[in-house]
gemmi code that builds the backbone of each chain (N, CA, C; Angstrom):
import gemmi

chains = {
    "A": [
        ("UNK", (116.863, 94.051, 84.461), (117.136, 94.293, 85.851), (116.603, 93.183, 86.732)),
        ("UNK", (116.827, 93.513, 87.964), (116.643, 92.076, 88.636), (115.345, 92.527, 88.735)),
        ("UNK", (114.627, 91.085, 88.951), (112.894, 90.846, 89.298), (112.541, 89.936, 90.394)),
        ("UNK", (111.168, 90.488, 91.322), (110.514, 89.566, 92.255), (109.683, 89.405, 91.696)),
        ("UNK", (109.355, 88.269, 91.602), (107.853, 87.539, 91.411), (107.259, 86.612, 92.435)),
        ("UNK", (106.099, 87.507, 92.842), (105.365, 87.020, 94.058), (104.089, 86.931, 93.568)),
        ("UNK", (103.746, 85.409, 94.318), (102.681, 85.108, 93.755), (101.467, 84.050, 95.009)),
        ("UNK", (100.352, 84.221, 94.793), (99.467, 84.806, 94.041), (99.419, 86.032, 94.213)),
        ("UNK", (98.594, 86.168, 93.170), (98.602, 88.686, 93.359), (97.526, 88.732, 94.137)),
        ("UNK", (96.416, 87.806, 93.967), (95.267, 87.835, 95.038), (94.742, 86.401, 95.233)),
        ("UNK", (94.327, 86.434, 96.828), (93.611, 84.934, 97.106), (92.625, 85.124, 97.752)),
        ("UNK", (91.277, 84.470, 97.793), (90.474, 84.219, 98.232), (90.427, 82.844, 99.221)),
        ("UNK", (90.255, 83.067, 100.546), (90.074, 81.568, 101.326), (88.893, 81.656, 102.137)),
        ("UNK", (88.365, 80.447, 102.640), (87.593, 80.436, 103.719), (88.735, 80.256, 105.198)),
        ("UNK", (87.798, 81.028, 106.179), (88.295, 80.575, 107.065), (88.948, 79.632, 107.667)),
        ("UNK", (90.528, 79.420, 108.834), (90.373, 78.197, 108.993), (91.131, 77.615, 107.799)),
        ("UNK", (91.552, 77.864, 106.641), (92.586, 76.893, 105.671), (93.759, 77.813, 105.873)),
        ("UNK", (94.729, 77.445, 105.360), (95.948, 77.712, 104.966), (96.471, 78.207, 103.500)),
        ("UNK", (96.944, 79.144, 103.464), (97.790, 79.456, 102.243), (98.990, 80.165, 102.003)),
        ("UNK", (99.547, 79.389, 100.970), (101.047, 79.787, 100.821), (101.055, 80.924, 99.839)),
        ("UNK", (101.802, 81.944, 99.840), (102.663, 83.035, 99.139), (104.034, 82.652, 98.931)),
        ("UNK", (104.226, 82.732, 97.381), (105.506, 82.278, 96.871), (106.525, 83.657, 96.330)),
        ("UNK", (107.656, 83.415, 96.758), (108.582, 84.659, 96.506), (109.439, 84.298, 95.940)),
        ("UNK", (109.871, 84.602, 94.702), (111.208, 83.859, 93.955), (112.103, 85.414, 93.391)),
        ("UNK", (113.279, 85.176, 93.414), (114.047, 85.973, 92.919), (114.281, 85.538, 91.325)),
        ("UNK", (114.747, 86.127, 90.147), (114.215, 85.576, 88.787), (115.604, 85.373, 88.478)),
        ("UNK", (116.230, 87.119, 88.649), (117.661, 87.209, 88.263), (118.852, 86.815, 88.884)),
        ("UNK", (118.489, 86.539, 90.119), (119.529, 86.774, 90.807), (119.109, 85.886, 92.089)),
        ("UNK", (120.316, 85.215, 92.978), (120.362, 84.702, 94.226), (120.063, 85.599, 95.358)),
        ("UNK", (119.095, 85.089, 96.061), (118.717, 86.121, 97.228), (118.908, 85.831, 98.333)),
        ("UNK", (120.023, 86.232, 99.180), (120.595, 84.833, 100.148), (119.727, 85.362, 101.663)),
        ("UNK", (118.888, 87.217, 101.335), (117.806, 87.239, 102.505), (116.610, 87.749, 101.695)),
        ("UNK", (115.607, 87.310, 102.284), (114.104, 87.881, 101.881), (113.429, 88.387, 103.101)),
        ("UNK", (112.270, 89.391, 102.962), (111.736, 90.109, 104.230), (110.539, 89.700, 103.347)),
        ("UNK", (109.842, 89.703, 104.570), (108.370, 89.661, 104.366), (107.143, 90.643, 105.139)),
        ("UNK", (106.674, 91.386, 104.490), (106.048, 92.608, 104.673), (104.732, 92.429, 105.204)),
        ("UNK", (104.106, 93.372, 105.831), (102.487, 93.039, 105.778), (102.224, 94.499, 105.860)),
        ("UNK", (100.711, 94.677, 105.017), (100.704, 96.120, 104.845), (98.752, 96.562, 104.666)),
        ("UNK", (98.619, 97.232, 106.031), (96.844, 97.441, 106.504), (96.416, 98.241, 105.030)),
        ("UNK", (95.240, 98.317, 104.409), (95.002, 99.750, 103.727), (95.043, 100.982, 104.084)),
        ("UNK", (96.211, 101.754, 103.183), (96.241, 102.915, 103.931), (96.931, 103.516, 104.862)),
        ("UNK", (98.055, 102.389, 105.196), (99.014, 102.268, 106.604), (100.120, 102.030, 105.559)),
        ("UNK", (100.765, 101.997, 106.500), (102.793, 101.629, 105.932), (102.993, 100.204, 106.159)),
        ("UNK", (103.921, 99.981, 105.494), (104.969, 98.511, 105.633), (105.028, 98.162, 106.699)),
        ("UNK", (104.782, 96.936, 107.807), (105.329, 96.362, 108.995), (106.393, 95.310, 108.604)),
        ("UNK", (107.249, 95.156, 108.570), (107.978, 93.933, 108.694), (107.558, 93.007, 109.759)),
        ("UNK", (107.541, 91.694, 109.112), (107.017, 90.387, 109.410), (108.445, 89.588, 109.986)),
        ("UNK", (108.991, 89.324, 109.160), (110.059, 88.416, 109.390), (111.350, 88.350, 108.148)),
        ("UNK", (112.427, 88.245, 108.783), (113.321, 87.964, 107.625), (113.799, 86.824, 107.681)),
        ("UNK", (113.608, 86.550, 106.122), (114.266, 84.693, 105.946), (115.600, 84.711, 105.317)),
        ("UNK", (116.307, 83.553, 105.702), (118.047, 83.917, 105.627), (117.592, 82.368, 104.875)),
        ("UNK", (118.280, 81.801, 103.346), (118.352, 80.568, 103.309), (118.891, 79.441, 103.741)),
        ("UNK", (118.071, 78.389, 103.623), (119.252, 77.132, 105.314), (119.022, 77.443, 106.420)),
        ("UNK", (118.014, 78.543, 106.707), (118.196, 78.676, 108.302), (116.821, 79.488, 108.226)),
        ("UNK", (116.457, 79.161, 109.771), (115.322, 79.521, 110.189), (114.619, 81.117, 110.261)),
        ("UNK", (113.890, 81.165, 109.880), (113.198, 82.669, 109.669), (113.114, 83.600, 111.346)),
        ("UNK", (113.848, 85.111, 111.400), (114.025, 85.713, 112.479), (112.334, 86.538, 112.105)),
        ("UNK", (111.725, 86.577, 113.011), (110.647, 86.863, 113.468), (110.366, 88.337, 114.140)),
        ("UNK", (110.114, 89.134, 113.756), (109.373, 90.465, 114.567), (108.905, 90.459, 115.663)),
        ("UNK", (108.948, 91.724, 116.743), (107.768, 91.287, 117.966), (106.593, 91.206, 117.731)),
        ("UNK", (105.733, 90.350, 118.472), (104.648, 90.363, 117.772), (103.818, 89.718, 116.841)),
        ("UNK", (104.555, 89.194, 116.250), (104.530, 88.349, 114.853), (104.484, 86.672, 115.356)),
        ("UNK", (103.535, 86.186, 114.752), (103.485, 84.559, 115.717), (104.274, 83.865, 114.398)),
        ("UNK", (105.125, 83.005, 114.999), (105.809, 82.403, 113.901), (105.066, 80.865, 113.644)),
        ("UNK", (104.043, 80.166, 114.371), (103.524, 79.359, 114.121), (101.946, 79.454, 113.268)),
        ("UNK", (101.819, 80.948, 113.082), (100.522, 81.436, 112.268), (101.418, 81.754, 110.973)),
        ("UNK", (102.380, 82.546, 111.053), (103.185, 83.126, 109.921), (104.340, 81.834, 109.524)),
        ("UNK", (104.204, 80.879, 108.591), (105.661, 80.284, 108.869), (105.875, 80.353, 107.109)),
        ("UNK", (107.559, 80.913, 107.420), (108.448, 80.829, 106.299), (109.217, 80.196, 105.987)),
        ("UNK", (109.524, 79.775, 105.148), (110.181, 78.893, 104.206), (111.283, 79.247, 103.270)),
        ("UNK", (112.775, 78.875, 103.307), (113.698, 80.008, 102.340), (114.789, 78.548, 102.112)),
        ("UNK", (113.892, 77.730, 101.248), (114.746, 76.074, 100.740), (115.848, 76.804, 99.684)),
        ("UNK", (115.633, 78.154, 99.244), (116.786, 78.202, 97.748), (117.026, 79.446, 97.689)),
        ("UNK", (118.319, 79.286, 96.970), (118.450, 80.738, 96.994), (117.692, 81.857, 96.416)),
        ("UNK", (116.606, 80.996, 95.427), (115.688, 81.880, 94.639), (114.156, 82.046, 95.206)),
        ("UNK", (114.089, 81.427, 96.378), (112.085, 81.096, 96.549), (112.150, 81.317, 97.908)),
        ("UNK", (111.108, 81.958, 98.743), (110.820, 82.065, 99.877), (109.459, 81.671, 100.058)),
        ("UNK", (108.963, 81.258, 100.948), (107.537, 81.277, 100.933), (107.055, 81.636, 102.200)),
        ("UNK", (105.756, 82.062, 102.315), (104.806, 82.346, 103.570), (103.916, 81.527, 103.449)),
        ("UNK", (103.557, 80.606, 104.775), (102.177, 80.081, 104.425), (101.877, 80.588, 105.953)),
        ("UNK", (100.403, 81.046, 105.424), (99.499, 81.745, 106.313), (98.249, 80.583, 107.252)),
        ("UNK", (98.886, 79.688, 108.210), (98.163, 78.614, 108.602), (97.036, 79.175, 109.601)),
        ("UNK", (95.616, 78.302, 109.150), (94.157, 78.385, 109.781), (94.055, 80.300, 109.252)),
        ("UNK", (94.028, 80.421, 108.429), (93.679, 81.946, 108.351), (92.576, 82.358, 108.554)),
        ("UNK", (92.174, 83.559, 109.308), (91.149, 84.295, 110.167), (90.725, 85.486, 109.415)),
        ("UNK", (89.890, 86.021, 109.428), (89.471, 87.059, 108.619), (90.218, 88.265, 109.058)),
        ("UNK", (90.987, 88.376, 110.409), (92.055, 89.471, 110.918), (93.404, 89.263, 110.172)),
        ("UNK", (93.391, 88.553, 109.459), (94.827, 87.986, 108.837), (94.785, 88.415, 107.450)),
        ("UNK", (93.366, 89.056, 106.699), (93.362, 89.671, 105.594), (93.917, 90.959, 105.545)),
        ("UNK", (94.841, 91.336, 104.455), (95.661, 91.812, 104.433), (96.777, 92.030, 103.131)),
        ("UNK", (97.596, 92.527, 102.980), (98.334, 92.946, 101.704), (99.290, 92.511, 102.243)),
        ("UNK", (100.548, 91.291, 101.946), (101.430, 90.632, 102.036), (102.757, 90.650, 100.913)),
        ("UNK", (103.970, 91.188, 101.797), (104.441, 91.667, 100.566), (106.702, 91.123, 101.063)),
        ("UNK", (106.823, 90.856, 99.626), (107.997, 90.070, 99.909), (108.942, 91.645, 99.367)),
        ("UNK", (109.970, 91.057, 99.460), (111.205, 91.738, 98.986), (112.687, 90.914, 98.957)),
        ("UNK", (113.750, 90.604, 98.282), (115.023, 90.305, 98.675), (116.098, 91.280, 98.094)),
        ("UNK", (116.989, 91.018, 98.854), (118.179, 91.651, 98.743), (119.348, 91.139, 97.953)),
        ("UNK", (119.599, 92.164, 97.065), (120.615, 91.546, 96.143), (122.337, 92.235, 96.595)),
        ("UNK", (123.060, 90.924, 96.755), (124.083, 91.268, 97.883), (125.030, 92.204, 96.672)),
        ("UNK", (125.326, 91.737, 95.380), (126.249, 92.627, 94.597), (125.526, 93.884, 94.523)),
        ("UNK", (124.639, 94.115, 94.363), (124.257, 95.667, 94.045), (123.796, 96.246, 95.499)),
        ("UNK", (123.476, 95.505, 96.861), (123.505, 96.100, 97.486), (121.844, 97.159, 97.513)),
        ("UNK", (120.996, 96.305, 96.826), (119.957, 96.654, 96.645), (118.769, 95.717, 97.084)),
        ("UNK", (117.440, 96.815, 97.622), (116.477, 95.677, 97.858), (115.189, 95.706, 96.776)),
        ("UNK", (114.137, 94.724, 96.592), (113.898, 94.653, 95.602), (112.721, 93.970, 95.941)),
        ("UNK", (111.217, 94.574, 95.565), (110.067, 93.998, 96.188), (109.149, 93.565, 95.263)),
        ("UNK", (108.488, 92.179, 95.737), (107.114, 91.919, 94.708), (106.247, 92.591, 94.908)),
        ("UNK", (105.582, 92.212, 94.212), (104.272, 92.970, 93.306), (102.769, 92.945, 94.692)),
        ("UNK", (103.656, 92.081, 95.211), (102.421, 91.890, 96.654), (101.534, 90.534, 96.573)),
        ("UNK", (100.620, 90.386, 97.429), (99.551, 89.020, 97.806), (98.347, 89.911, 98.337)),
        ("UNK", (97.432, 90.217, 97.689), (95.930, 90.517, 98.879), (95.190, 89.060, 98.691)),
        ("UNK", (95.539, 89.192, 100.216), (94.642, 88.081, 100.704), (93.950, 88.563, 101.698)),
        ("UNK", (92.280, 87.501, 101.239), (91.279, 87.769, 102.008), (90.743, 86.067, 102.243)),
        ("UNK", (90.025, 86.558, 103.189), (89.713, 85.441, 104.520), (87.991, 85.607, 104.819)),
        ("UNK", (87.495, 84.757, 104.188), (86.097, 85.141, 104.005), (85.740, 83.964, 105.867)),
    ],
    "B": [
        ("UNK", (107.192, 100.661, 117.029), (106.251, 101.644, 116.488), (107.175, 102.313, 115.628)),
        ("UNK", (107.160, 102.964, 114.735), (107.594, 103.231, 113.543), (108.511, 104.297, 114.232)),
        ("UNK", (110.267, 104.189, 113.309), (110.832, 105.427, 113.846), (111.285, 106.266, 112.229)),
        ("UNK", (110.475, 106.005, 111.456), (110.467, 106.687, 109.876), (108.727, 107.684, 110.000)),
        ("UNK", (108.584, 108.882, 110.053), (107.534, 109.190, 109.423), (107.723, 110.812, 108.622)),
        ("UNK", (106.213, 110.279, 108.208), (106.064, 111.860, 107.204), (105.883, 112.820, 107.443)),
        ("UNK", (105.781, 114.117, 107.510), (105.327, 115.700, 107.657), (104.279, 115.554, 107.399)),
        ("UNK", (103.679, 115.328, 105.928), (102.342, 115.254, 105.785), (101.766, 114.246, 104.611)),
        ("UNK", (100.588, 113.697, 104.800), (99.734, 112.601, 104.557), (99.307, 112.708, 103.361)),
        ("UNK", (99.290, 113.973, 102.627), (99.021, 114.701, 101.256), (99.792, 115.417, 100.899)),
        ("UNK", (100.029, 115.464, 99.576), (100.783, 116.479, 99.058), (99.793, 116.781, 97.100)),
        ("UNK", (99.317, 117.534, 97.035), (98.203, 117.878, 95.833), (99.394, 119.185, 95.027)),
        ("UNK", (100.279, 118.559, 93.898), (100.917, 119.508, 93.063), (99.999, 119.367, 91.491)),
        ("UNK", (100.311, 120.802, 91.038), (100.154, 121.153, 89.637), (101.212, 120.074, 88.489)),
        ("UNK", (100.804, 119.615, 87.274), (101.286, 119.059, 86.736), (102.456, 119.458, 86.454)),
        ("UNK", (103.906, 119.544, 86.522), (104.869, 120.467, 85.578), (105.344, 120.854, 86.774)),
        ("UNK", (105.268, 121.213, 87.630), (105.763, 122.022, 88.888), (106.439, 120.651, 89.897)),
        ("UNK", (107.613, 121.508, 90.403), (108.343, 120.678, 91.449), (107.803, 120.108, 92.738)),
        ("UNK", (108.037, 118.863, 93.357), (107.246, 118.417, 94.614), (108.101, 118.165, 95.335)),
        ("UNK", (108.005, 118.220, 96.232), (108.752, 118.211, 97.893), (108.405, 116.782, 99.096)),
        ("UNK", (108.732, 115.932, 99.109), (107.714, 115.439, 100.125), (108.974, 115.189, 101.116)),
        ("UNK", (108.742, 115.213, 101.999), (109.451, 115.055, 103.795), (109.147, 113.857, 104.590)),
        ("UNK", (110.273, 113.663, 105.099), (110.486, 112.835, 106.347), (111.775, 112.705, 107.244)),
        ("UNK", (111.094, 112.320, 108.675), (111.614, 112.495, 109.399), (111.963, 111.267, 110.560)),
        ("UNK", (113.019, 111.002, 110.403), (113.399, 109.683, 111.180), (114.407, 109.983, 112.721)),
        ("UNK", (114.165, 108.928, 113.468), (114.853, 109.417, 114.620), (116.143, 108.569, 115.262)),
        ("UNK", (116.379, 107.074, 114.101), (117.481, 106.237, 114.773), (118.322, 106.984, 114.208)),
        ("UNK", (119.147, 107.461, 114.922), (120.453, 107.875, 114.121), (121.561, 107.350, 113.774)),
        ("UNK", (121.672, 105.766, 114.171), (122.448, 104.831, 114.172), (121.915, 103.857, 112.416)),
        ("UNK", (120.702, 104.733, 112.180), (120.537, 104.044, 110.674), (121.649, 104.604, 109.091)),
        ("UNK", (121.406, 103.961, 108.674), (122.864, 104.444, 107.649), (122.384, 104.254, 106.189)),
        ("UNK", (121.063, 104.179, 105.621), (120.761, 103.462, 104.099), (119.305, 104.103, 104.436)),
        ("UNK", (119.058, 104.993, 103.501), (117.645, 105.368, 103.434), (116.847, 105.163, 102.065)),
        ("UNK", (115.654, 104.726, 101.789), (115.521, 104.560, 100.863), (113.899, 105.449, 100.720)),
        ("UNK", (113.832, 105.320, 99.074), (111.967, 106.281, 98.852), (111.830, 105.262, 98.237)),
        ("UNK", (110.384, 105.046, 98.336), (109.509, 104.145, 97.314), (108.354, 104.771, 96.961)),
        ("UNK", (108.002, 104.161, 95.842), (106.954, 104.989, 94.964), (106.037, 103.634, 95.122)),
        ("UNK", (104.854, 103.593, 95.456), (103.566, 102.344, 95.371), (102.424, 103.492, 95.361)),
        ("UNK", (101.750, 102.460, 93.486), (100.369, 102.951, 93.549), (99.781, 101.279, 93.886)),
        ("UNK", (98.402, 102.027, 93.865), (97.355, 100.670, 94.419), (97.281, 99.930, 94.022)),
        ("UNK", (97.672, 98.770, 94.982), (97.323, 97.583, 94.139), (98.608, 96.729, 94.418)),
        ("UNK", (99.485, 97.518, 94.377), (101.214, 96.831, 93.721), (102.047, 96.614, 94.637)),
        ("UNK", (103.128, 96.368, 94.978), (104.262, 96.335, 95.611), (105.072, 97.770, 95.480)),
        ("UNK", (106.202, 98.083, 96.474), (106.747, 99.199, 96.475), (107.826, 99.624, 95.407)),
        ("UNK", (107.809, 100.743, 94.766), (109.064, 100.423, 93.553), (110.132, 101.390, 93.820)),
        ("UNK", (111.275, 100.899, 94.130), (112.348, 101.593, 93.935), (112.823, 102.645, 93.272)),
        ("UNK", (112.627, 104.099, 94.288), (112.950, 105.440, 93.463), (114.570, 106.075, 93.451)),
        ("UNK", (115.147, 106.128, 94.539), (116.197, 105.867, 94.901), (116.567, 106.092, 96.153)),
        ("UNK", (118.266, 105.675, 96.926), (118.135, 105.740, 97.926), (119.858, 106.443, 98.086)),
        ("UNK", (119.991, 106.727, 99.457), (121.497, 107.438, 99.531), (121.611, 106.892, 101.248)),
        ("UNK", (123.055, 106.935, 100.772), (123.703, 106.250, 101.969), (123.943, 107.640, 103.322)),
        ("UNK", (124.457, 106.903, 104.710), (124.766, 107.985, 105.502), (125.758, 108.950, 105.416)),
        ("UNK", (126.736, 108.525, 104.417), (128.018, 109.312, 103.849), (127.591, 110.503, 102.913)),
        ("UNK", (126.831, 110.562, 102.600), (126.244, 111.721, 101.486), (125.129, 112.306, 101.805)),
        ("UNK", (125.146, 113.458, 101.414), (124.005, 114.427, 101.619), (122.758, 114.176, 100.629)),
        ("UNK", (123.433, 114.571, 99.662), (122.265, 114.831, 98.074), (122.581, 113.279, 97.242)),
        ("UNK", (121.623, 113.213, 96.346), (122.115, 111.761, 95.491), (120.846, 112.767, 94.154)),
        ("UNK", (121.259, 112.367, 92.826), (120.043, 113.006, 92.077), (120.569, 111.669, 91.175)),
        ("UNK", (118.481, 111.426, 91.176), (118.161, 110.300, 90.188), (117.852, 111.078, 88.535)),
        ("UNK", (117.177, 110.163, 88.313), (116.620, 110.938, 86.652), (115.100, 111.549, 87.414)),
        ("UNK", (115.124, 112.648, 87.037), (113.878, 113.514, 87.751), (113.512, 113.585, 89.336)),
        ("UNK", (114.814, 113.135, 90.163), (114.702, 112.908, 91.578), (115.758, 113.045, 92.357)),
        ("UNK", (115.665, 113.965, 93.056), (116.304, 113.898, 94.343), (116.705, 113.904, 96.165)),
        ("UNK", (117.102, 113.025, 96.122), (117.231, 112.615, 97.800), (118.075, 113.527, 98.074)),
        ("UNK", (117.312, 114.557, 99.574), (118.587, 115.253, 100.272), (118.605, 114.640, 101.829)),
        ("UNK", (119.597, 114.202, 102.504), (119.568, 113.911, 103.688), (120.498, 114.635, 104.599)),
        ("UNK", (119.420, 114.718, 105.683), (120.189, 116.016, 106.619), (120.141, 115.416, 108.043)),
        ("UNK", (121.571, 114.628, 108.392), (121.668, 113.728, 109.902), (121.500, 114.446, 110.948)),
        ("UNK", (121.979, 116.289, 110.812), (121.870, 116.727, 111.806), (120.653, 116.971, 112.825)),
        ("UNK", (119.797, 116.835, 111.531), (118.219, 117.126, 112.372), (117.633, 115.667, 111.639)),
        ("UNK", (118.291, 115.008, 111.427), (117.047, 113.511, 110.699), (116.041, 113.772, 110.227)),
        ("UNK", (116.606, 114.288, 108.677), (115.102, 114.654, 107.714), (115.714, 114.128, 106.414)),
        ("UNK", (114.959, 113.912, 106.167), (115.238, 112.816, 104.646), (114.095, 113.695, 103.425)),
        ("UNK", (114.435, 114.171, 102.597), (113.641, 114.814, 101.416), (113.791, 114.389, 100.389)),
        ("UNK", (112.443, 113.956, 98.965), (112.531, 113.576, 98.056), (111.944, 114.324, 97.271)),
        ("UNK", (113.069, 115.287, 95.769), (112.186, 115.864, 95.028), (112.489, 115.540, 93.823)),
        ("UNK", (110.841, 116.210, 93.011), (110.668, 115.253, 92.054), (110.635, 116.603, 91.156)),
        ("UNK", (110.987, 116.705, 89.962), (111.385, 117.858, 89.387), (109.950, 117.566, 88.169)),
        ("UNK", (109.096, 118.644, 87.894), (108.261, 118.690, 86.627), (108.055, 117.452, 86.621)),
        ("UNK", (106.631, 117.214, 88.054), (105.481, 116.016, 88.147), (105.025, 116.256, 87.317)),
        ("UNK", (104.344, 114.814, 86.938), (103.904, 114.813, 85.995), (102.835, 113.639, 86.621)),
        ("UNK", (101.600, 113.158, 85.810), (100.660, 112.235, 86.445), (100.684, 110.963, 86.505)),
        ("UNK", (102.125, 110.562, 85.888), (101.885, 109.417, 86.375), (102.991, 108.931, 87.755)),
        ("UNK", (103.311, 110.232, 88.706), (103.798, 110.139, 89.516), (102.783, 110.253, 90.606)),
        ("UNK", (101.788, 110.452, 90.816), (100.783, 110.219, 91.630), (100.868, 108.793, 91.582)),
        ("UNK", (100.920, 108.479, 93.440), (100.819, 107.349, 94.314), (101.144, 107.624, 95.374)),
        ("UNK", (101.779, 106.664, 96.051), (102.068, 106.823, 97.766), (103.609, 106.689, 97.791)),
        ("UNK", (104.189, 107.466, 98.330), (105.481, 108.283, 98.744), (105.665, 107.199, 100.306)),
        ("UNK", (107.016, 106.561, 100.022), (107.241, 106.162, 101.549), (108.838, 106.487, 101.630)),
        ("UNK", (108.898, 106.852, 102.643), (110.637, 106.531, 102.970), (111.314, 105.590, 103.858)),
        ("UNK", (112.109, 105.143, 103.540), (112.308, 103.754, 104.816), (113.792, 103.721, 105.233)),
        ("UNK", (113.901, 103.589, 106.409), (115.366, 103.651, 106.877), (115.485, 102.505, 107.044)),
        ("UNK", (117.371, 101.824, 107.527), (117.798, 100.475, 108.072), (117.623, 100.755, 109.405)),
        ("UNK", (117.067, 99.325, 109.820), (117.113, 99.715, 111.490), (118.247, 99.272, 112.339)),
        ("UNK", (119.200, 98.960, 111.736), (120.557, 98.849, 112.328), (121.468, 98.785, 110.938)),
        ("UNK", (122.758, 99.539, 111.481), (124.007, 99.990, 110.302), (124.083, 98.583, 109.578)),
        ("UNK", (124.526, 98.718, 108.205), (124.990, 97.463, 107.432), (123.625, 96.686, 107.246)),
        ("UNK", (122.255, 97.226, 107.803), (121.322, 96.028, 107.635), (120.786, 96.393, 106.757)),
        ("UNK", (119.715, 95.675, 106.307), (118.661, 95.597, 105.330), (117.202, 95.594, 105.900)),
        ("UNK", (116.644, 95.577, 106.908), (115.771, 95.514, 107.416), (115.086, 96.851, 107.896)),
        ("UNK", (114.037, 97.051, 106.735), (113.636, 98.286, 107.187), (112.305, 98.646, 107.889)),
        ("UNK", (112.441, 100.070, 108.159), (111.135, 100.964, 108.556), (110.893, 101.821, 108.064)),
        ("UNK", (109.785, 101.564, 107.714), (109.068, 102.531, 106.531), (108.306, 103.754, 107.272)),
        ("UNK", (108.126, 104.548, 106.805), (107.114, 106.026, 107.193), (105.657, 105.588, 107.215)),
        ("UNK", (104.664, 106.568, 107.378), (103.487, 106.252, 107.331), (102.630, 106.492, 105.615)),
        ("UNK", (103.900, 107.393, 104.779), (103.494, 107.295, 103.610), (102.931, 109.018, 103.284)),
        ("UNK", (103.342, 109.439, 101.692), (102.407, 110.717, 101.405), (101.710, 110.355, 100.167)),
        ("UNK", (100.676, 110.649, 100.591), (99.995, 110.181, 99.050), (100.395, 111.498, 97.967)),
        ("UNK", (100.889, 111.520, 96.941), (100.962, 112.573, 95.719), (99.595, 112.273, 95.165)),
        ("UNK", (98.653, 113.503, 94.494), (97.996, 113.348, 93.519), (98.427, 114.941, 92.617)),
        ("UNK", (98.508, 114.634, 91.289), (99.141, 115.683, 90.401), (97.872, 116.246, 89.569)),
        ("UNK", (97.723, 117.118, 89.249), (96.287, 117.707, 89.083), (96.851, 118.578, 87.677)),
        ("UNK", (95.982, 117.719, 86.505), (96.413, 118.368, 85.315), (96.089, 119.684, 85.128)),
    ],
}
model = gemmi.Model(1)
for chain_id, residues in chains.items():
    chain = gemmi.Chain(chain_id)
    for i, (resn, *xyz) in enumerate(residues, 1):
        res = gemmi.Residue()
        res.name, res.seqid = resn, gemmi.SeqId(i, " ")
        for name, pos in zip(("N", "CA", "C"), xyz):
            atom = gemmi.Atom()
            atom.name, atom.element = name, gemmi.Element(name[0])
            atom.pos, atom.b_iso = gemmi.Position(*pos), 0.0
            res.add_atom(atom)
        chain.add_residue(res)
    model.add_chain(chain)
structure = gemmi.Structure()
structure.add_model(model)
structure.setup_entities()
């Protein structure tokens, strides 16, 4: 069946750096990906959806120059989480959509923490 | 602010016995509902989902009933068992034909041998 693989499953940073979350589709072309963020204990917020070739549509709320995505292929999306703050720790979570089945389809997640 | 949520935050069933969990959404212009099953730790996993054209959909040990008239979305799970304990979400499209969803606030299942 089709697979997300999102990666890293967990990161550790200091304050103040940057890090990327990688989202690849395995089986299949993913021509949109969403990108999730999720408190402990709370529900799914949607972040942003990335369309490939074209620029990532953004949530209210959501800073697109802290959050910026990346969707170069039809198989990889990425998040990089720039100057990350210890409010930015958090459970980060992809998904794409597979247009023949008409199905969506989520990784495994990112906890990232922000020491 | 979320227009997907739950009835309730817990749901504690006997092993073997049927579970119920609820939700209640208010766009009515959404058309694709989906349940997800996430235990800790993981990403959300696909339990199943039914479109606005249908009422009932039955998976293998699951079924979605959706009722537009009052926007309640129900998922039951026939003879839980423990390794269905986790967190229960339901998520609607937030506009027809889309993919972009909103999720509930979540029920946690725990199944009690």
């Amino acid at each position: 069946g089709a697979v997300v693989s999102q990666h890293p499953s967990r990161v550790i940073c200091k304050s103040g750096t940057s890090v990327k979350i990688e989202c690849r589709s395995l089986d299949f072309q993913a021509t949109t990906m969403f990108w999730y963020r999720q408190f402990p204990k709370k529900s799914l917020m949607l972040m942003a959806t990335s369309n490939e070739g074209s620029k990532a549509t953004y949530e209210q709320g959501v800073e697109k120059d802290k959050f910026l995505i990346n969707h170069a292929s039809l198989t990889l999306s990425t998040l990089t989480v720039t100057s990350a703050h210890p409010e930015d720790s958090s459970f980060y979570i992809c998904s794409a959509r597979v247009r023949q089945w008409e199905k969506l389809f989520f990784g495994s997640g990112t906890q990232l923490s922000v020491l | 602010g979320e227009s997907v949520g739950l009835h309730l935050p817990t749901l504690s069933v006997q092993e073997g016995d049927n579970s119920i969990i609820n939700c209640a959404y208010s766009n009515s212009a959404s058309d694709y509902f989906i349940w997800y099953k996430q235990e800790s730790g993981k990403g959300p996993q696909f339990i199943i989902d039914i479109r606005s054209n249908m009422d009932k959909r039955q998976g293998q040990r699951v079924t979605v009933l959706l009722n537009k008239t009052v926007k309640h979305l129900s998922l039951q799970i026939a003879a839980t068992q423990p390794g269905d304990s986790a967190v229960y979400f339901c998520a609607e499209n937030m506009a027809p034909n889309d993919y972009k969803l909103s999720f509930g606030a979540g029920t946690t299942v725990t199944v009690r041998a």
